[in-house]
N, C-alpha and C positions, 0 to 999 in steps of 0.2 A: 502564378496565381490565376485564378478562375474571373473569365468578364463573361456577363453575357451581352449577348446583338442582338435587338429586335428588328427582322426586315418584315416586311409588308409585303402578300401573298397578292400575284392580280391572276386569278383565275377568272376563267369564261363563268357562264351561268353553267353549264353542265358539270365543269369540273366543280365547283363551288356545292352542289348537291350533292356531288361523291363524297367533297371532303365531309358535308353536314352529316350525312349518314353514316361517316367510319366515326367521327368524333361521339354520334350519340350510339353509335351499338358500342364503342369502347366506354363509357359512362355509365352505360345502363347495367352492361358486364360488371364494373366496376364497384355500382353499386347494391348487385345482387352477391360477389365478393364479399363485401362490408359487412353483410348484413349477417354471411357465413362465417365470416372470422369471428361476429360478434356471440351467435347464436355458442359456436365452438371450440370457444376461448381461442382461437389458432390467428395469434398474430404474427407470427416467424412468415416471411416467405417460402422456407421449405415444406412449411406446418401446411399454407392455405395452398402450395401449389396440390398437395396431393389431393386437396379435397376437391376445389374446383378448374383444372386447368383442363380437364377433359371437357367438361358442362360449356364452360366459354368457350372450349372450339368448336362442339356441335351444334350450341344454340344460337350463341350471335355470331358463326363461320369467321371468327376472328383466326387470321393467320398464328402459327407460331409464336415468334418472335412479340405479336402485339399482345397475344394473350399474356405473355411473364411480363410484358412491363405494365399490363392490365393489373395483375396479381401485385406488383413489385410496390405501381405505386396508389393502390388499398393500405400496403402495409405500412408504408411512407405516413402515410394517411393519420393511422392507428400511432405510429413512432411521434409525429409533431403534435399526437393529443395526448399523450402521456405526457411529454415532454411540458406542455403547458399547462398540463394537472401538477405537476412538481414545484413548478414556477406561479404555480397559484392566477395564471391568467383571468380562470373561469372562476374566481372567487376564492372562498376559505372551504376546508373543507367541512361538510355536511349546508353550505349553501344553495338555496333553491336553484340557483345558474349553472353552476357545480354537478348537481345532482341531475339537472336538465341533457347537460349536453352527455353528462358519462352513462345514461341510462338508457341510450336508443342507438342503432347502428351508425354510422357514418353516409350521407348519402353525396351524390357525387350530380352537383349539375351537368343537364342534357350537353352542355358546350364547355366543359371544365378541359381545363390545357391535357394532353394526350402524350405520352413522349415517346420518341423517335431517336434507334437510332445507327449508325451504317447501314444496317441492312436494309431497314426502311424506307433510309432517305439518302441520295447523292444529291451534291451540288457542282453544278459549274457556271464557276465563277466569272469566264469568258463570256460566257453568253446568259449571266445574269437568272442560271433558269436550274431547278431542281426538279428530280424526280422523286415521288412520295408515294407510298403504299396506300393503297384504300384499298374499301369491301367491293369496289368496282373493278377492280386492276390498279396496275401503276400507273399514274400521271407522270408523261413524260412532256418535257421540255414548258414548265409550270413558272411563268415569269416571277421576280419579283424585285425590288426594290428599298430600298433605304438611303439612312447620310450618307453621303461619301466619306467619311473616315470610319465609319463604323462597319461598311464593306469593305474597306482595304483592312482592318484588322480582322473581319470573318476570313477575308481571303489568305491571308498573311500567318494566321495562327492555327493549331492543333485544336479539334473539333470536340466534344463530347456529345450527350446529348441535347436534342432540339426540341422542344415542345411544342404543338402545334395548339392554337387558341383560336374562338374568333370570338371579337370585339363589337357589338352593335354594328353585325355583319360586314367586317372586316376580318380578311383573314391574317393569322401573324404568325412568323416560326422564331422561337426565341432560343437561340444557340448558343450553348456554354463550349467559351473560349479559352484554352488557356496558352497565356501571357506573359512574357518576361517579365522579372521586377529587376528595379534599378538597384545598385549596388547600395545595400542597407548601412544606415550613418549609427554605425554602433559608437559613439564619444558627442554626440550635441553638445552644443553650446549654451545650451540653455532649452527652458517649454516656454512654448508659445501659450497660455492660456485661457480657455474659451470657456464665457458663463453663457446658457444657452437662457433664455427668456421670453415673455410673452410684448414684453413693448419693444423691446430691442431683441429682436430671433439668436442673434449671438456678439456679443461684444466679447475684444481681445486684449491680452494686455500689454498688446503696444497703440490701444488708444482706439481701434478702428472699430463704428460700430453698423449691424447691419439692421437697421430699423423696420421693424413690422407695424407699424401704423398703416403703411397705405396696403400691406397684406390685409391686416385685420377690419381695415375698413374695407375690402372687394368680400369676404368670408362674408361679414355681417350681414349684406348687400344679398349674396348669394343664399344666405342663410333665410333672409326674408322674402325674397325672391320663389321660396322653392316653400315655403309656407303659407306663401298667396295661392301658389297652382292648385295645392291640393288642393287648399280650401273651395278654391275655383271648382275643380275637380269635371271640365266639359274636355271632351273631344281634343281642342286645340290646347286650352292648359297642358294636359295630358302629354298633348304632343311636342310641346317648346319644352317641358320638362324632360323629356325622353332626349333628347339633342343637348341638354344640358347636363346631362349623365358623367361623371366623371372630370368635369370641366377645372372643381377646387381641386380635385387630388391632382392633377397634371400641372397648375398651376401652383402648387403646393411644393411637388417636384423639381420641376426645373429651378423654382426660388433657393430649393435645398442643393441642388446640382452647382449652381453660379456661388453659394456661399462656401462650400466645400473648397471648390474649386478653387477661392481666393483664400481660404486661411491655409488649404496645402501649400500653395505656391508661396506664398511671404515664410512660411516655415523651412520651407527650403529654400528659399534664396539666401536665407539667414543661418542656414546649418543647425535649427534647433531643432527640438520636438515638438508634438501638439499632446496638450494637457486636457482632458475632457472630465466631466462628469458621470459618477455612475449613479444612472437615474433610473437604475431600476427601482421601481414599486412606486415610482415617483406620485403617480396619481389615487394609489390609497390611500397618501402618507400626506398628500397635498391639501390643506382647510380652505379653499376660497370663497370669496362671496361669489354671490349667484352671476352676476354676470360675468365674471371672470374663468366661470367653470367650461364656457364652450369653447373659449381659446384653448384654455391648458389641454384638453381633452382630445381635442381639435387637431391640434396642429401635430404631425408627425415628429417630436424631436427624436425618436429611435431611429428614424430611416436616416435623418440632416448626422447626426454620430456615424452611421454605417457608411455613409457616403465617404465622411472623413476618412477612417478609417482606412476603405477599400481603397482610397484618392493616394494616401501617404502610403498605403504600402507597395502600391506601385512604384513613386517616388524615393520608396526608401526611407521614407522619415518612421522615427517610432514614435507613436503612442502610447500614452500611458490613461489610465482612469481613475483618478484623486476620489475620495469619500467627500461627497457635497456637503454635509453636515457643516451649519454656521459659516458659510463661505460669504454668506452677504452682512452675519452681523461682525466678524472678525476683520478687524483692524490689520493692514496687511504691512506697517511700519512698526506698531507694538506689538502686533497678535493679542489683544485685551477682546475680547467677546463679552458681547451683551446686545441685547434687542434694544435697548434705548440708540445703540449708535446707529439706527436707521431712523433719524429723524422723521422722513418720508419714504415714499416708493422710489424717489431719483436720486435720492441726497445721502450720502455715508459721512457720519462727523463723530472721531472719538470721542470719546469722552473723559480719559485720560489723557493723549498726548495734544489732541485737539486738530487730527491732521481731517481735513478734508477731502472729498472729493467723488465723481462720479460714482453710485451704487455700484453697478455694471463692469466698470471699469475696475472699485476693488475687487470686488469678486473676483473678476478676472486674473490679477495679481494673486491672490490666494491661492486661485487653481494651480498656478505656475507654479508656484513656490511649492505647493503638496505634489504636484507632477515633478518637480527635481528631487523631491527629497525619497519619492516613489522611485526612482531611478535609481539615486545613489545606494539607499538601502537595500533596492532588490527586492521591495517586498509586490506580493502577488498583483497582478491586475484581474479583473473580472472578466477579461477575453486579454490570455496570455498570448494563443499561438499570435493573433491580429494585433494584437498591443504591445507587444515586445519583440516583432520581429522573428517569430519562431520560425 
């Protein structure tokens, strides 16, 4: 399977200029690309290389090599906007949002990630230091850094390509690794089942829950925080805003990395599977009242799913994706569905057999029980190759 390693580039000021000027004449290339494939219908790679791969080598003396993956990743570009035209990302069709983004070329920020690869880029690993192509020459012997286990699998594993980024002038190479997986548990013992939510981030249904209240109370914080500056809107607002750049999503992140982390590992120490939600469309489909709207919108639960996911299949556990429908009004001892058995937002009480208990928690038990019978049947998941082990 495929990881990627983010290390952290410490170039001099000179080399840090080289890199800013290959990043923005590959961007600018990039987005005069865009705007050719759009004018030319030519979204195939072979389609735009012919039209512009001469133009990008003479005007922004892009090497070779950077000019096709210049081309490669326009069309990439063009591939993930189709792709979420189908998926109804950008709206329904004929919606003004819809119509907005499908009706003007693609344009590529001055600092947008770049990729790189052999021939572009060597590392060695001994001495912590890569060589990297720019419009200046190659940068040799270009320090960099990261975790120590995250450089022992760069060092350890088979390379593909590296993207070079930078980050509120920071520079970063982010390298796709790929990775042994662990010997896949095709007979579990059972699904671990997980309801993903806005008061409790994910409860399981062997009881364990992972609570966002004091998430949702730093968000809120951060939410208002970052509504005073504008309002403010002087010099220094401006500037403690700018340092506060990215601060919830990273935070956001790691919450999602540590909760991952613990429902892979209880699922295999117990030989079962992990039972998930498919929450696609979830936020068109969702009615909330107004203050509830910035959490659910808010909070990444696609990436806290993907984490699983990419977690267990290293480990070897499968996953499966249950149909959410009625998981929190369905009785997980009678299976009796109806909205009265949610007394409250915490509280699940049938109404026939009269069993009680944690919302959260049945849910939870529901997932399971549709994640084994998703198993035993064989019937489809919504991501087969990642969810069954393919």
């Amino acid at each position: 399977m495929k990881l990627v390693v983010r290390v952290k580039l410490l170039p001099t000021p000179e080399q840090a200029v080289a890199l800013e000027t290959t990043l923005h004449a590959c961007n600018e290339a990039a987005t005069w690309a865009a705007r050719t494939a759009f004018e030319e219908s030519a979204r195939r790679p072979l389609e735009l290389r012919k039209l512009t791969y001469r133009t990008i080598r003479e005007r922004w003396k892009l090497g070779s090599q950077a000019a096709q993956h210049t081309i490669k990743k326009t069309c990439d570009a063009y591939a993930t906007l189709a792709a979420g035209m189908r998926a109804c990302r950008y709206g329904k069709p004929g919606s003004r949002r819809r119509e907005r983004v499908s009706g003007k070329p693609i344009a590529f920020r001055a600092k947008a990630a770049q990729p790189y690869d052999d021939r572009m880029l060597s590392w060695q690993h001994e001495q912590r230091t890569v060589s990297i192509w720019t419009l200046s020459g190659r940068l040799k012997k270009l320090p960099f850094t990261g975790q120590a286990e995250q450089l022992v699998l760069l060092a350890a594993s088979s390379r593909g390509e590296s993207d070079l980024t930078c980050e509120n002038g920071s520079w970063f190479l982010i390298a796709t690794c790929e990775v042994s997986e662990a010997e896949f548990n095709g007979r579990p013992a059972g699904f671990l089942g997980v309801d993903l939510g806005i008061v409790n981030i994910a409860a399981t249904s062997d009881g364990r829950r992972y609570s966002g209240r004091r998430t949702n109370r730093k968000r809120e914080c951060d939410r208002k925080l970052r509504a005073k500056l504008q309002k403010k809107n002087t010099k220094s607002a401006r500037r403690r805003a700018k340092r506060r750049v990215g601060k919830e999503a990273r935070r956001n992140k790691d919450t999602n990395h540590k909760i991952s982390k613990w429902i892979v590992a209880e699922a295999e120490r117990t030989g079962r599977g992990i039972a998930l939600e498919d929450l696609t469309g979830i936020r068109e489909r969702a009615r909330l009242r107004r203050p509830q709207r910035a959490a659910l919108h808010s909070w990444p639960f696609a990436q806290l799913a993907a984490f699983i996911v990419y977690k267990a299949k290293r480990a070897g556990v499968p996953v499966v994706y249950v149909d959410p429908a009625y998981t929190s009004q369905e009785c997980s001892e009678c299976h009796h569905i109806a909205r009265g058995n949610r007394p409250s937002q915490a509280v699940f009480a049938c109404q026939v057999c009269g069993f009680v208990e944690t919302a959260d928690l049945n849910a939870s038990h529901n997932i399971a029980y549709r994640g084994w019978m998703v198993w035993v049947c064989g019937a489809g998941s919504t991501v087969p190759e990642l969810a069954l082990g393919a």
